[in-house]
C-alpha positions in Angstrom: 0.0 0.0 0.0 1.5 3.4 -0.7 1.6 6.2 2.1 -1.8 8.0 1.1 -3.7 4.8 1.7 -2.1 4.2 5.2 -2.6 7.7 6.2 -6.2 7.5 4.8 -6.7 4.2 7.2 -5.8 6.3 10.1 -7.1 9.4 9.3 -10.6 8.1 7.4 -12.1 11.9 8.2 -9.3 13.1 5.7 -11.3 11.4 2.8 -13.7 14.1 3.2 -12.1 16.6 2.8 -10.1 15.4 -0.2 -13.1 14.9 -1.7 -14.8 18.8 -0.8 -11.2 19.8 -1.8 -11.7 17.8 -5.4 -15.0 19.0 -5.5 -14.4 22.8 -5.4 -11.5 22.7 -7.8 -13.6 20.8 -10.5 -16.4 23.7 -10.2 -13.7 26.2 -10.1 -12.5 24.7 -13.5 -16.1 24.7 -14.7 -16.1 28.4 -14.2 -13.2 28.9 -15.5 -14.3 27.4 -18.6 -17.3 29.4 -19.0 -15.2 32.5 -18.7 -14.9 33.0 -15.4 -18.4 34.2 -14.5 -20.4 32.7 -11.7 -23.6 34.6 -13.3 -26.5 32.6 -14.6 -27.5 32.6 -18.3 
């Protein structure tokens, strides 16, 4: 098992936030796709 996993396994909390933290950055590349604007059509 690599390091991430066995940290993961202690920490299970942790998988979480990586996943808020992977979920913001997706919409953030969304918007930044659309030109940046958070406005609706």
């Amino acid at each position: 098992m690599t390091d991430l996993t066995h940290y993961l396994k202690k920490h299970p909390r942790m998988i979480g936030v990586l996943f808020t933290m992977l979920l913001a950055i997706s919409q953030a590349g969304t918007a930044a796709a659309n030109g940046g604007s958070f406005a609706g059509p």
